[in-house]
N, C-alpha and C positions, 0 to 999 in steps of 0.2 A: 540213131547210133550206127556207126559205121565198125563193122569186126576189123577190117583192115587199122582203124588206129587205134584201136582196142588194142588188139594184139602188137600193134608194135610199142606203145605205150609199156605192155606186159613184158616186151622181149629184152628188155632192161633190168639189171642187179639193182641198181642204184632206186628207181621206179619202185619194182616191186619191194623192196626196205620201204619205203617212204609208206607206200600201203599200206606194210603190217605195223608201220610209226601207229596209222590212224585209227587203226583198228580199235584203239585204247578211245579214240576219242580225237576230237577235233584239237590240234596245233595249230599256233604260226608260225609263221616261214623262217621265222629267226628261232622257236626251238625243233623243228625239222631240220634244218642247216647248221643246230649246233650238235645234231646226232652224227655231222659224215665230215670227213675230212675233205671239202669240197668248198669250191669259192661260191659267195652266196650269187653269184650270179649264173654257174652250173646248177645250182639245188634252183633257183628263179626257171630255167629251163627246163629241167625236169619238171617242175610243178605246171609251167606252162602246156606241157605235152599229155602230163595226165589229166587237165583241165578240158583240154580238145578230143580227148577219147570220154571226157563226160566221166571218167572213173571219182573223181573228186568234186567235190563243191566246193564253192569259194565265198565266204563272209565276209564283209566289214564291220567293224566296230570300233568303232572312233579313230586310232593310229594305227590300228593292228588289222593284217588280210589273216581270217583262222578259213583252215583246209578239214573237212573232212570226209568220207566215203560216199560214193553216192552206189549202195548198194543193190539199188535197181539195175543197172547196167550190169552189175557183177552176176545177178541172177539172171537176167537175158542170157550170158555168154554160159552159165552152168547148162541152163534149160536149153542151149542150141549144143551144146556139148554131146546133154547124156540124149538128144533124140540124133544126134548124128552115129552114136555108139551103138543106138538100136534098145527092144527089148528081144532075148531070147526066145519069150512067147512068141513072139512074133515073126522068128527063122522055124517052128515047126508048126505054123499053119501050114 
């Protein structure tokens, strides 16, 4: 996992919508792209980009690509967070 396309994946409105789309559960690209007013080949991009930050998985099933969270990576990026933030116990040793 790379944080740099992590986070720029993340640095996105449109991106982060999409995310809290899957939250609910795995979508395809045609009811993710019927949530924005965007041409399906901007929502195709976007999907593409959270695909490459690893934030999303991607299914086949028969005619249909379903998208949904791959929250392993979401917990890397929490867990590099709160030890970058520090504990307090830890400023008065």
């Amino acid at each position: 996992m790379s944080f740099a396309n992590t986070f720029k994946a993340l640095s996105n409105p449109v991106r982060r919508e999409i995310l809290d789309l899957l939250k609910a559960g795995k979508l395809s690209a045609g009811e993710i792209a019927e949530q924005f007013d965007l041409t399906g080949a901007t929502i195709s991009n976007h999907l593409k980009v959270l695909k490459q930050a690893d934030l999303i998985l991607e299914t086949r099933e028969k005619n249909f690509i379903y998208y949904e969270l791959n929250t392993s990576v979401l917990e890397e990026v929490l867990v590099w967070l709160a030890d970058l933030k520090g504990n307090k116990d830890d400023e008065n040793k």
